[in-house]
C-alpha positions in Angstrom: 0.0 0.0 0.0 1.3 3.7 -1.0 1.2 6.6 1.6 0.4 10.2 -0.1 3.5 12.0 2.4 4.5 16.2 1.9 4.8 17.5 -1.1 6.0 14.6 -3.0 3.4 12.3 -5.2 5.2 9.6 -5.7 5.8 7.5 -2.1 7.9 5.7 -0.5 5.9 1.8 0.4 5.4 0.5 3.3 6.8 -2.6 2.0 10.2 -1.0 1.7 12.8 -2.0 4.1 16.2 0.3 3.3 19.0 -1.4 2.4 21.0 0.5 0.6 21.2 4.9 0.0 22.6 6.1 -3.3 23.4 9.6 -2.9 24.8 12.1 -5.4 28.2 13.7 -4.9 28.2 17.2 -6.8 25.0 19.1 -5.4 23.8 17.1 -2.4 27.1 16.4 -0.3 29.1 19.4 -1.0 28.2 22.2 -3.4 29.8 21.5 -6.6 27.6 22.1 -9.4 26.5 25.4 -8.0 30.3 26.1 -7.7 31.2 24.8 -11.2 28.3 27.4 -12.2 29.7 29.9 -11.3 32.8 29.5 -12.8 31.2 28.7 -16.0 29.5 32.2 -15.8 32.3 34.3 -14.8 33.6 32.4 -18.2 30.8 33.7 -20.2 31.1 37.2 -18.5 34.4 37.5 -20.3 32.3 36.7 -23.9 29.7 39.0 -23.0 27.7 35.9 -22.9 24.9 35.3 -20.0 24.2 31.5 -18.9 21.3 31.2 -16.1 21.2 28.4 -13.2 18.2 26.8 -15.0 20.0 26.4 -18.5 23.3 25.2 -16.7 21.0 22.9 -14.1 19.3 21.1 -17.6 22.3 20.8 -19.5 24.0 18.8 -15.9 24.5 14.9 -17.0 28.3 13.8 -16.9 31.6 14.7 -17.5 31.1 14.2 -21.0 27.9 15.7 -22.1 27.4 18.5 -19.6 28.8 21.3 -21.3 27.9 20.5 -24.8 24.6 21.8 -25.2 25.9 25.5 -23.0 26.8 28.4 -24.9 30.4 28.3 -25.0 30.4 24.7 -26.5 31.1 26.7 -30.3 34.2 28.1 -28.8 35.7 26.0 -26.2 36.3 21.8 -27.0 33.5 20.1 -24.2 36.2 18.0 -23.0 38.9 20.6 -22.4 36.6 22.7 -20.4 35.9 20.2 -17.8 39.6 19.2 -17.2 40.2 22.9 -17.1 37.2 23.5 -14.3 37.5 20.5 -12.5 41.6 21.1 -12.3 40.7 24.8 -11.1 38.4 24.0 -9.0 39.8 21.2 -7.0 42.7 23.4 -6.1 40.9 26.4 -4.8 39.2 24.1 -2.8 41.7 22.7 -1.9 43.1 26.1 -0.6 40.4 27.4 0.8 38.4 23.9 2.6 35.6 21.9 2.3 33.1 21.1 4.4 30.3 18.8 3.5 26.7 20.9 3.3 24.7 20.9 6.1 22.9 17.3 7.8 25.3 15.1 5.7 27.4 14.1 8.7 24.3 13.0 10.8 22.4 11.4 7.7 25.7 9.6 7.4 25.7 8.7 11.2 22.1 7.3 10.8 23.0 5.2 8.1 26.0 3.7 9.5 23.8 3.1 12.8 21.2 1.3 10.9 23.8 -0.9 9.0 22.9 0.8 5.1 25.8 0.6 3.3 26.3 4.4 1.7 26.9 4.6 -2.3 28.6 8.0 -3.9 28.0 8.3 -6.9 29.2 11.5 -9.2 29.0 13.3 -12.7 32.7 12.9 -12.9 35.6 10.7 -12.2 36.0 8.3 -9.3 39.5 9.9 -8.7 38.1 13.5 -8.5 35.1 12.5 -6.3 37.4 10.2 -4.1 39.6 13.6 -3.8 36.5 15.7 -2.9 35.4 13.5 -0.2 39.2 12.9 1.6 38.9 16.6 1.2 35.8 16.6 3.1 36.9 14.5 5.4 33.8 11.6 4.4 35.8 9.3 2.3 36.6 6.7 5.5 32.5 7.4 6.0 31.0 5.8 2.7 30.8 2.1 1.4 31.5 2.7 -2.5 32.0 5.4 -4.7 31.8 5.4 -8.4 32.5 8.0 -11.1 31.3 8.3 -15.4 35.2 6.9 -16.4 33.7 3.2 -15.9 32.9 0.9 -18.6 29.4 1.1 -17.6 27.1 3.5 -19.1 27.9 6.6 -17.1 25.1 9.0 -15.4 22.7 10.1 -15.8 22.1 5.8 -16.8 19.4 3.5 -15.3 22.6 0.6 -15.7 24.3 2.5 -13.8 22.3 2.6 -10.3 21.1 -1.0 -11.6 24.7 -1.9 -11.1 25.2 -0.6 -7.5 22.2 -2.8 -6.4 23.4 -5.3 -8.4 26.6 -5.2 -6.2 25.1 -4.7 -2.8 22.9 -7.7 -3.4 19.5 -5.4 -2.9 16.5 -4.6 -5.1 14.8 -1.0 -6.6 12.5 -1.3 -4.0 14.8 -1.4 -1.0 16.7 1.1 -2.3 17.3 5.1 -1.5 18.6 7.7 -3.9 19.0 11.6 -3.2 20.1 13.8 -5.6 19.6 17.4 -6.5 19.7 16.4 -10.7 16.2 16.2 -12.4 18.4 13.6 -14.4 19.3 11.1 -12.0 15.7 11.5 -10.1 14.1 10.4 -13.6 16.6 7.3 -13.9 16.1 6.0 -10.0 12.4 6.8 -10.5 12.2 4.2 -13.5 13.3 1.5 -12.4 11.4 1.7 -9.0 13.8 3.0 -6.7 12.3 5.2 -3.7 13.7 9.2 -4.1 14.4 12.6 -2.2 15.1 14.9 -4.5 17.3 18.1 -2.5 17.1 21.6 -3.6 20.1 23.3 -4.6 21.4 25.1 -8.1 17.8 25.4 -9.0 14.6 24.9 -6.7 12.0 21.9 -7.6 9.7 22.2 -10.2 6.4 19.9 -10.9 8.5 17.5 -13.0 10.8 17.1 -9.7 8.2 16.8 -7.3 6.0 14.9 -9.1 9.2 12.3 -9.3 10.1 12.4 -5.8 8.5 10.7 -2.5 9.5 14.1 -0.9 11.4 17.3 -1.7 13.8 19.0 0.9 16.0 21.8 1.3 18.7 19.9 3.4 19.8 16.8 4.2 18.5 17.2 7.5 15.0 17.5 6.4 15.9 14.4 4.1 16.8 12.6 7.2 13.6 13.9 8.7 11.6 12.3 6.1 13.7 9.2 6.3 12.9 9.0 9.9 9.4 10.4 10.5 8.1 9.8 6.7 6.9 6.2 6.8 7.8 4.5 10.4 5.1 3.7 12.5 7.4 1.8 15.3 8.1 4.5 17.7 10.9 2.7 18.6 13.1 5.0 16.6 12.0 8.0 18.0 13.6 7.7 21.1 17.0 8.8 20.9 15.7 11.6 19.3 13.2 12.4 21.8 16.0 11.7 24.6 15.1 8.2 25.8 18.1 5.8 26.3 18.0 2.4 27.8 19.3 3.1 31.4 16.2 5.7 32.0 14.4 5.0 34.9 10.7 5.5 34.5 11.1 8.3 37.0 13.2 9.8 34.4 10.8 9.1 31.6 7.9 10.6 33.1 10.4 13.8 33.8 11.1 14.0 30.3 7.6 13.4 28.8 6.2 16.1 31.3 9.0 18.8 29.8 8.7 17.1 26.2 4.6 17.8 26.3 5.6 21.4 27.8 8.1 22.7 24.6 6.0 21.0 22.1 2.9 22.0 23.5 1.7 24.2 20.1 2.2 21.5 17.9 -0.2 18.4 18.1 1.6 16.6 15.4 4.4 16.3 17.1 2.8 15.8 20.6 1.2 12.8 18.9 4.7 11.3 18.3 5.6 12.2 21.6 3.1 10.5 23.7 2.9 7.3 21.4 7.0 6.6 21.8 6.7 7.3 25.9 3.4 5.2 25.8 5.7 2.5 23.6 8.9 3.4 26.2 6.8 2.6 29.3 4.9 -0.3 28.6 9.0 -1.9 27.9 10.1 -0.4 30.9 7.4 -1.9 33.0 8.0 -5.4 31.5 3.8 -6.1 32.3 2.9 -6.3 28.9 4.2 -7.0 25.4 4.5 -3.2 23.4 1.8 -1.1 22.0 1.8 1.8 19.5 -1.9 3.5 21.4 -2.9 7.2 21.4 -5.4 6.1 24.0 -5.6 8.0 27.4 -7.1 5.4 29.2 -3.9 2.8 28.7 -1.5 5.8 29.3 -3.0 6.1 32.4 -3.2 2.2 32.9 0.6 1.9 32.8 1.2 4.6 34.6 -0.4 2.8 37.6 1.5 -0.4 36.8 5.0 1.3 37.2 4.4 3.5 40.6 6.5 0.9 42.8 9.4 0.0 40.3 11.7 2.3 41.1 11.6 1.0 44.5 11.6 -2.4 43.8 15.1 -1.4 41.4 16.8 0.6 44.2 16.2 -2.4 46.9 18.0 -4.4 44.5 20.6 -2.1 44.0 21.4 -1.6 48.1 22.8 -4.7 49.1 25.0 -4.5 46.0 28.8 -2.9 47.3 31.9 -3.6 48.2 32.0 -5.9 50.7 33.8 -9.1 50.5 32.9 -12.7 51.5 34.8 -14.1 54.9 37.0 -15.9 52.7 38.4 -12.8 50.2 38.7 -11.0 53.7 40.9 -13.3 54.9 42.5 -13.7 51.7 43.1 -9.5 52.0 44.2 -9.6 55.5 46.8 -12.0 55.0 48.1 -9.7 52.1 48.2 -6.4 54.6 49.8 -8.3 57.2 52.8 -9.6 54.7 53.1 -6.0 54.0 53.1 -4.8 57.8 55.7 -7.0 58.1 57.8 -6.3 55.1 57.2 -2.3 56.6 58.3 -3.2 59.9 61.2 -5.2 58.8 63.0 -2.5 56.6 64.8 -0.3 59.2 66.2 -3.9 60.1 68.1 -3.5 57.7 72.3 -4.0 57.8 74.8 -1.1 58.4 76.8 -2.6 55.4 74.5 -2.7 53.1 73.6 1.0 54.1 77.2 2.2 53.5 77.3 0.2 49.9 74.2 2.4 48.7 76.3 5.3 49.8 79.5 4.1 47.8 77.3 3.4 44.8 75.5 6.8 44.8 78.2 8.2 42.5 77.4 5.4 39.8 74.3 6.7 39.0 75.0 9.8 37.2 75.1 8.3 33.6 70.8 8.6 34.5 72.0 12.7 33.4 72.9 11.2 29.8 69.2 8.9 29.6 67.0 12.6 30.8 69.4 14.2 28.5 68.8 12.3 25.8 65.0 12.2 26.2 65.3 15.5 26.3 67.2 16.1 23.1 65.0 13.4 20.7 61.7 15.7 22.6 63.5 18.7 21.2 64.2 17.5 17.3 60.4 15.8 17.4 58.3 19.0 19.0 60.5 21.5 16.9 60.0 19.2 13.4 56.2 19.4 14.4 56.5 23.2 14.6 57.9 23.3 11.3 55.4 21.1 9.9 52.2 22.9 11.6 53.9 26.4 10.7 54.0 25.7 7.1 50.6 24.4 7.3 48.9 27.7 8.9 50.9 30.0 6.8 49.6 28.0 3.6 46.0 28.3 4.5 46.9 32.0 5.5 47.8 33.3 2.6 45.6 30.8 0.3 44.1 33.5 -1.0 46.8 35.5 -1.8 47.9 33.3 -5.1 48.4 36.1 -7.3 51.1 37.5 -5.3 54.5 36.6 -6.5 56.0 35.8 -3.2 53.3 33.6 -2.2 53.5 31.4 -5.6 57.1 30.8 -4.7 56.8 29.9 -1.1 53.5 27.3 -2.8 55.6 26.3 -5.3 59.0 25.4 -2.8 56.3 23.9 -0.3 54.9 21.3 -3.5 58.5 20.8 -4.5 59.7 19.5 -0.8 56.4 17.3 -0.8 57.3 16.0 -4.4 60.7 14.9 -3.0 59.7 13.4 0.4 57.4 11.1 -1.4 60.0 10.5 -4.6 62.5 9.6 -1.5 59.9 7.2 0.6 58.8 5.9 -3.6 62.3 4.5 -3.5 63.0 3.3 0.0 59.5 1.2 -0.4 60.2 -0.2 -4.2 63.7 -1.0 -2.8 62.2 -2.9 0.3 59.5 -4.5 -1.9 62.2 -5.8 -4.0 64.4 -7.6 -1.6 60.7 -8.9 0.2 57.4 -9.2 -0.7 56.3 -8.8 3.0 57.0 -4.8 2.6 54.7 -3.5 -0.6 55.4 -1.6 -2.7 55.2 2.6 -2.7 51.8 2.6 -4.9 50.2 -0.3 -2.8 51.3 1.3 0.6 49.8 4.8 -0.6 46.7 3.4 -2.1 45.5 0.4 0.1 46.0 1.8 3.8 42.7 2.1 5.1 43.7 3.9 8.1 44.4 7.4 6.9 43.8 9.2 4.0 46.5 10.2 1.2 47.1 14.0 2.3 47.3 11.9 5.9 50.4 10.0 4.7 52.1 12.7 2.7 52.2 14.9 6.4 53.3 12.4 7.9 56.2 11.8 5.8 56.9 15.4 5.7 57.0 15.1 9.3 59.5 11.7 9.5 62.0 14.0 6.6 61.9 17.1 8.8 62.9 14.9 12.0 65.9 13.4 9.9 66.7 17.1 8.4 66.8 18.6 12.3 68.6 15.5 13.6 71.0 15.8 10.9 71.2 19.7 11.7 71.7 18.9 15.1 74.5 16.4 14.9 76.2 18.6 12.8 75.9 21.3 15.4 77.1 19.0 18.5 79.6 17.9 16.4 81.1 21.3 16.0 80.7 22.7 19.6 82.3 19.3 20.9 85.5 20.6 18.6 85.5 23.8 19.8 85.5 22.9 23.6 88.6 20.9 23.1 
């Protein structure tokens, strides 16, 4: 059976259990097309040519096609214009940061709660999205990402999300996608997957709402819908509403009180409300199997059942301390009275072997050489961090400050010591591979660590080269003071 919910017309079923959410890279988890607009316009500005969101937002499809049917296509080849925009763009964000829109991180958190694996999928290729989301700090986040540079038919393709259900094992019907493309919501909607279509170079029209089971502005409203669209097991609603599984009914009835109080003005809500602390009590009471009611009369019937828990719970709770059994006390006392003795015993002790700590006293001033040694590899580790961290701030400082001469050079040394730090750790892990196959190679090591991401490694071996370059540096310098003193 189909539920008419919000503005959409087409529904998600009840039927549907989510397995799997297909959401699109370049306008729903960061803001790329509508950046990638406006550097196609400030193009056309140059020509004296105007391009408006709605003619850039139809002509959006892949890498490919998307710039074909735009004006500049009779003076500027398709293909070079998107390796020239996607270059330039990756690298001011790069400069300047990118954070994912707003809700994305707590959709994502949902998802991953519920076990629903997370497909990316993007207008371009799976490199540059890969890129955008290690930028964005999501890459480690999502399940699968795929790009147009496959052999599959690339976006705006039915094959295509037919392929990443294929792969996941689930069917259209089990099956999310979100995407702000009028494209893509036409594709998912054919083959019968369920749809959210987000608002975001250009707002929805009837052809998108009439394709969607619900339109929204952010991804927190899509999660909304995810959450309070379809669900009738209130079950769900209770971390939201603040109920955890240590609440005491006290608690609950505190909280339902306060939660009836704030939402007082809107009854659609307070419906919610009282079914999940109707559903919430009748577990915590244990009387009954649950029940999803809107009845007064059982509300008030439970809450008759639970008045003596909490005592009941809190006599349990008493006896329950520290105390030990006769047996682990005489266990303890035996312990404390080896001790005592051990105590007692000490100023016992021999007059010789008092005088031999004295004689060996002296023999423990090579200790000085250990702290001062501790302290010196403290010293080269904290001042190579300094280094590393100062080069960092003063590259996002002047970030925007590219066109100044000075600052290209400084960018252009700071890429150059990068490119040699990883052409230098290239050939120590080639070389390694070589002699054993237990050590991988430079390409495997970079590209299969799952731990951290590939800007994560490069730092880090920045950070292992500046250690050796101050160590080095600092022998040197010992090495010339020690020839002075003598």
């Amino acid at each position: 059976m189909e539920v008419r919910l919000g503005k959409g017309v087409l529904f998600m079923r009840e039927d549907t259990e989510l397995k799997l959410a297909i959401i699109e890279l370049d306008g729903c988890i960061f803001p790329l097309n509508r950046l990638r607009y406006n550097f196609y316009k400030n193009l056309c500005k140059k020509k004296n040519i105007t391009v408006t969101p709605e003619e850039f937002y139809h002509a959006l499809g892949n890498m490919y096609s998307m710039y074909e049917t735009l004006p500049l296509a009779t003076t500027i080849n398709s293909q070079k214009l998107n390796a020239t925009v996607e270059k330039d763009l990756y690298n001011y964000l790069n400069m300047k940061g990118l954070s994912p829109k707003d809700g994305v991180i707590e959709l994502f958190e949902y998802f991953r709660q519920n076990n629903i694996p997370i497909a990316i999928v993007s207008t371009h290729k799976t490199k540059t999205a890969i890129n955008y989301l290690e930028l964005g700090s999501l890459y480690r986040k999502v399940d699968y990402v795929i790009g147009c540079d496959t052999d599959i038919k690339a976006l705006p393709s039915e094959e295509l999300l037919a392929y990443i259900d294929k792969r996941f094992q689930v069917t259209p019907k089990d099956t999310l996608v979100i995407t702000s493309m009028n494209s893509i919501l036409h594709s998912a909607n054919n083959i019968g997957m369920n749809t959210i279509y987000l608002n975001d170079l250009v707002e929805a029209g009837d052809d998108e709402i009439s394709c969607s089971y619900q339109v929204a502005n952010t991804m927190y409203e899509a999660l909304n819908d995810i959450l309070f669209g379809r669900y009738e097991d209130y079950k769900i609603f209770e971390p939201l509403l603040g109920m955890d599984k240590e609440m005491s009914v006290a608690k609950l009835k505190a909280l339902f009180a306060n939660l009836q109080e704030v939402y007082k003005d809107d009854p659609d809500l307070l419906k919610i409300i009282k079914s999940t602390y109707i559903s919430k009590l009748s577990e915590l009471t244990k009387e009954r199997p649950r029940r999803f009611t809107f009845s007064d009369e059982d509300l008030a019937e439970l809450e008759k059942e639970e008045v003596e828990e909490p005592v009941v719970e809190e006599k349990k709770e008493e006896p329950t301390s520290l105390s030990l059994n006769a047996q682990d006390t005489a266990a303890l006392n035996d312990v404390i009275a080896k001790v005592m003795e051990a105590e007692n015993n000490a100023p016992e002790e021999k007059e010789e072997d008092k005088e031999e700590s004295v004689v060996e006293e002296p023999k423990k001033k090579p200790d000085h050489h250990i702290i001062n040694t501790f302290i010196n590899i403290s010293y080269v580790l904290l001042l190579s961090l300094m280094i590393l961290l100062l080069g960092l701030v003063v590259h996002i400082a002047l970030g925007n400050m590219m066109d100044q001469p000075v600052v290209k050079v400084l960018h252009a040394i700071s890429l150059g010591y990068i490119d040699v730090v990883e052409s230098i750790f290239e050939f120590i892990f080639n070389g390694l591979h070589s002699i054993t196959n237990v050590i991988p190679d430079y390409y495997t090591y970079m590209n299969d660590n799952t731990l951290m991401t590939l800007s994560a490694l490069k730092m880090i071996h920045c950070y292992i080269m500046n250690v050796v370059i101050v160590s080095i540096v600092e022998v040197i310098k010992y090495s010339i003071l020690s020839k002075k003193n003598l």
